[in-house]
RODO-2510 file (C-alpha; in nm, 4 decimals, decimal comma):
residues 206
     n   res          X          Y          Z
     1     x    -3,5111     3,8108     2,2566
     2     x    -3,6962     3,6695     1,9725
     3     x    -4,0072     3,8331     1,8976
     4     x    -4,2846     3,6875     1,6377
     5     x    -4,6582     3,9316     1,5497
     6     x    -4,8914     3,6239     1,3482
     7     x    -5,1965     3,6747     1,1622
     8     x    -5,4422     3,3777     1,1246
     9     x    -5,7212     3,4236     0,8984
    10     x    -5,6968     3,7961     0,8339
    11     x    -5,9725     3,9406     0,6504
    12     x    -6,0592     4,2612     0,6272
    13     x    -6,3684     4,4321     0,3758
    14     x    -6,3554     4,7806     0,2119
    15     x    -6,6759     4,9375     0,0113
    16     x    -6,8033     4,5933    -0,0810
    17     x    -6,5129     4,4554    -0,1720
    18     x    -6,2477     4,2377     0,0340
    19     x    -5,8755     4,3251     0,0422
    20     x    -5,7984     4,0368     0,1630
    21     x    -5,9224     3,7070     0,3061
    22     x    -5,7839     3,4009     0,4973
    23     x    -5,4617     3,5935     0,5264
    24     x    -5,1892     3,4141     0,7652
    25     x    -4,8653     3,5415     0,8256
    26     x    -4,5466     3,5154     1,0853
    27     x    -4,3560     3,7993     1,0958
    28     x    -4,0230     3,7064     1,3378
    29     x    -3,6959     3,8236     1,4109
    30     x    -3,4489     3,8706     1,2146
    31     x    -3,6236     3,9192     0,8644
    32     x    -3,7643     4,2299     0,6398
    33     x    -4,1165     4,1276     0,5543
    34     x    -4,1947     4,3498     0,2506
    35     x    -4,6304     4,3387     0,1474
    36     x    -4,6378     4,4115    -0,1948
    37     x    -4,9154     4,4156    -0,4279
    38     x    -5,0904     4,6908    -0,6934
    39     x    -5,2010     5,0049    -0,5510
    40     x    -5,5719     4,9444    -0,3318
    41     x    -5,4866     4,6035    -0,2648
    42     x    -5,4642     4,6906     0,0947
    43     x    -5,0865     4,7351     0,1544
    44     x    -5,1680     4,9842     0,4423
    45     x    -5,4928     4,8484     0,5719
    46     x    -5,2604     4,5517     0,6240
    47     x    -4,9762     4,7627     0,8102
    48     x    -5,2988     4,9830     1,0087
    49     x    -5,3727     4,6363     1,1519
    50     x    -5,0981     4,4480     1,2417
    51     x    -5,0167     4,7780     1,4563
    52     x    -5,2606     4,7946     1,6504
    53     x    -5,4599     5,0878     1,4549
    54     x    -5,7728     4,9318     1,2999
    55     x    -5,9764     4,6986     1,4510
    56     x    -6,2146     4,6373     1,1863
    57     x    -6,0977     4,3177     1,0796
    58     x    -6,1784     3,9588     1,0925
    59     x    -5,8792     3,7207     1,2081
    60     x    -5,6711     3,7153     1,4811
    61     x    -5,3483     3,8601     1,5624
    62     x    -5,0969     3,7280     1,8250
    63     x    -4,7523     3,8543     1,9943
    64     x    -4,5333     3,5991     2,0984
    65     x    -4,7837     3,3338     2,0727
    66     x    -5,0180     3,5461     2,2965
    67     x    -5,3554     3,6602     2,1566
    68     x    -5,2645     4,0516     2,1042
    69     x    -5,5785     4,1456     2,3393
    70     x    -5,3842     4,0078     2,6647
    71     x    -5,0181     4,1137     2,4859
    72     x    -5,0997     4,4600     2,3305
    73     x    -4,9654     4,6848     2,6345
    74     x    -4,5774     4,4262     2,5600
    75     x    -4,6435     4,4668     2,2057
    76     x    -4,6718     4,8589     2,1654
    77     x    -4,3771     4,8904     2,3800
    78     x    -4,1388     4,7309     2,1249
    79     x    -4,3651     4,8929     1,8119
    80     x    -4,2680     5,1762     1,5454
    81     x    -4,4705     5,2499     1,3723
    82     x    -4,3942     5,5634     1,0324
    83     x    -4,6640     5,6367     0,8013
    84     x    -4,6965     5,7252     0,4309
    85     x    -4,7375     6,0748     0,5602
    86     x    -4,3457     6,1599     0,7691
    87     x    -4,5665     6,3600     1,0759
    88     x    -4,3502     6,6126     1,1056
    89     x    -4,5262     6,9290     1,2881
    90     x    -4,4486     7,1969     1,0779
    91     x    -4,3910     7,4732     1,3383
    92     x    -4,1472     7,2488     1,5304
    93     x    -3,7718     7,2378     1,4733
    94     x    -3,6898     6,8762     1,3942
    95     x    -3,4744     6,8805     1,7458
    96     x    -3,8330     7,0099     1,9099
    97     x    -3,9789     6,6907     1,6345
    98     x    -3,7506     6,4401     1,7739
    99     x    -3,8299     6,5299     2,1672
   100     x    -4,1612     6,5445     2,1028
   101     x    -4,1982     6,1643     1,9201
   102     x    -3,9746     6,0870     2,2618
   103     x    -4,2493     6,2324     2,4924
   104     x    -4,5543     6,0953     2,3382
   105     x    -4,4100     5,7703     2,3598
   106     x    -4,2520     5,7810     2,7104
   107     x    -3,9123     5,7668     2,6023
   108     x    -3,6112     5,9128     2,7483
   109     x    -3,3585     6,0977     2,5461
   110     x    -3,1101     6,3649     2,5646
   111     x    -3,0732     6,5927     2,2992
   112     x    -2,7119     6,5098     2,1812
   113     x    -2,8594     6,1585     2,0847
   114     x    -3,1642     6,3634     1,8678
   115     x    -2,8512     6,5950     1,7245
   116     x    -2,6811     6,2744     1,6531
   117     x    -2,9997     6,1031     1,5263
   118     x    -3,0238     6,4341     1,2719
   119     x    -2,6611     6,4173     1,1315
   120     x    -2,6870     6,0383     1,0888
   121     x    -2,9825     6,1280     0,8353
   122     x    -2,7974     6,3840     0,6758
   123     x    -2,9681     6,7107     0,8524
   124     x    -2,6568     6,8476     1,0543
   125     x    -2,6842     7,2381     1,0004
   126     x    -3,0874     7,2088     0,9845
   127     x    -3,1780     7,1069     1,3810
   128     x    -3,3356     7,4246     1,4362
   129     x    -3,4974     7,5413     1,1610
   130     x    -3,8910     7,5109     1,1088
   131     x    -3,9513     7,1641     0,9910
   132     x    -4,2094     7,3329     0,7555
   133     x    -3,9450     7,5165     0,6007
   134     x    -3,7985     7,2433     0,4818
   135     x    -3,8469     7,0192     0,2024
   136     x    -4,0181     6,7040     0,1441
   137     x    -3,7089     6,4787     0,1272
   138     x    -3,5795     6,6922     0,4684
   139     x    -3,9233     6,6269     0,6734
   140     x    -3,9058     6,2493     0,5357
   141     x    -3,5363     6,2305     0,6984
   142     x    -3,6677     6,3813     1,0818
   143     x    -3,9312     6,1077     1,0168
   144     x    -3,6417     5,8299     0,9778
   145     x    -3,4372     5,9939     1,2572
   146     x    -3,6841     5,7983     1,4706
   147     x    -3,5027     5,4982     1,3548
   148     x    -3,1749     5,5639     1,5267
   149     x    -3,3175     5,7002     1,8421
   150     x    -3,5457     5,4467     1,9363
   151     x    -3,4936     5,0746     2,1156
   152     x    -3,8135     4,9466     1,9387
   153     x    -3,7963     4,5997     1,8130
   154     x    -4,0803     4,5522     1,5188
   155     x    -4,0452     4,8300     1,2683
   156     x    -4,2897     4,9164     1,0685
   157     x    -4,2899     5,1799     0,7894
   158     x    -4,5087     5,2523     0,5016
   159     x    -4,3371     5,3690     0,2233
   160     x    -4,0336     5,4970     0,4438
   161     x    -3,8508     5,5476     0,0950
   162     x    -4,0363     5,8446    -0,0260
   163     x    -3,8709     6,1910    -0,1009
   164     x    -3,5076     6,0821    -0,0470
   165     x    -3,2923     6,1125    -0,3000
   166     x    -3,0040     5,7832    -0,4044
   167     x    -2,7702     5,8670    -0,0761
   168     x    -3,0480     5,8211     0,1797
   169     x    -3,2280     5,5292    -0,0087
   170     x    -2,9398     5,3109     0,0313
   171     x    -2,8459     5,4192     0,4067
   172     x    -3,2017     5,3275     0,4725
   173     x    -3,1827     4,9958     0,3363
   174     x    -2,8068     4,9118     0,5174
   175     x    -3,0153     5,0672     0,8167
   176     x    -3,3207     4,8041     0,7781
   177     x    -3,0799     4,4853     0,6943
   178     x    -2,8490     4,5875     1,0187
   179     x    -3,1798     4,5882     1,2291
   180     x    -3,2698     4,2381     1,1227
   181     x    -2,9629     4,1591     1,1593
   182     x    -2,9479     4,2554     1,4796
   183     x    -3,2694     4,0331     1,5875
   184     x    -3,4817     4,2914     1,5139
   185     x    -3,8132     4,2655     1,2424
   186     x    -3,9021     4,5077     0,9538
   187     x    -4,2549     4,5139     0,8488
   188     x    -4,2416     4,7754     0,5242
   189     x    -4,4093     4,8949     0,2239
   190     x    -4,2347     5,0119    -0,0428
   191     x    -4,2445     5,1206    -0,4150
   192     x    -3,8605     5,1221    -0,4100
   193     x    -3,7124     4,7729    -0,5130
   194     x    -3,5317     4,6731    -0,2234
   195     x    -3,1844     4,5196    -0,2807
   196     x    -3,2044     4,1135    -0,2516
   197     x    -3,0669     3,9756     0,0779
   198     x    -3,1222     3,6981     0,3090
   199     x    -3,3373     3,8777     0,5843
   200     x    -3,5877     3,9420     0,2871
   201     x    -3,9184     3,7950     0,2529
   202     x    -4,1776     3,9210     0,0256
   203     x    -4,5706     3,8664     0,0346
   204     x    -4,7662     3,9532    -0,2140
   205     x    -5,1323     4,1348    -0,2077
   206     x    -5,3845     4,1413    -0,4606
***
């Protein structure tokens, strides 16, 4: 299924000042879109939008060629969306993580698949300990764990490459180029500089 999220004449205002005006963009399958640009040039605002989580914008946004308003319910179904932050509860195992990201978004899942999802990401041994007892790099790799369990279509990740050391960097990037690949979309910021390839696009904020 091909799948295309457009922005026409994005705009959006912050303290006086404009991140960004007259912004268009097609974002379709296949491809890595990576929004670069200083820091406060918007990056996330950008990524907040085009999800679905701010709505104080000017512009319109469309899925499939359908004005999001009328598409939203078809376009959250095939969304990720991972944050700068990984939101990993700290009290929960990353198993307990992993069925609770499942729950809240009405997925099914059994929990070989979330073990599997763990020791793909390099956290076999750690499924049951207290996500807050583990480190920053750890809690970034439950985060990404989402990436294997889910059937989602558009990714999108700000800064996904945070906290992991060289190993998981370049898993994560064979992981991205293999979803685009596959006919999926990436939508991502990063500070990391992402390996050249084909399904790359850049577009540049600020």
């Amino acid at each position: 299924m091909s799948l295309c999220l457009q922005a026409r004449q994005l705009a959006c205002e912050r303290d006086d000042r404009w991140l960004f005006e007259g912004l268009d963009l097609d974002i379709q399958s296949g491809e890595i879109v990576r929004i670069e640009g200083p820091n406060g040039s918007g990056k996330t605002t950008l990524l907040k939008i085009l999800s679905g989580q701010l709505t104080d914008y000017r512009g319109e946004l469309y899925w499939n060629g359908e004005p999001m308003r009328q598409a939203r319910e078809h376009f959250l179904a095939n969304l990720l969306y991972l944050g700068h932050a990984p939101g990993v509860k700290a009290g929960l195992s990353p198993l307990e993580n992993l069925a609770w990201y499942q729950a809240l978004s009405g997925e099914e899942g059994s929990e070989s698949a979330r073990e599997a999802a763990l020791a793909g990401v390099g956290l076999a041994g750690f499924e049951d300990i207290p996500a807050g007892q583990l480190s920053a790099g750890q809690q970034r790799r439950v985060a990404l764990a989402r990436l294997t369990l889910t059937q989602r279509a558009l990714w999108v990740l700000d800064e996904p490459f945070t906290a992991i050391d060289r190993q998981g960097v370049a898993a994560l990037e064979t992981q991205l180029v293999a979803h685009a690949q596959s006919g999926g979309c990436v939508l991502v910021t990063t500070h990391h500089a992402l390996t050249e390839s084909p399904v790359l696009r850049r577009i540049q904020l600020g």
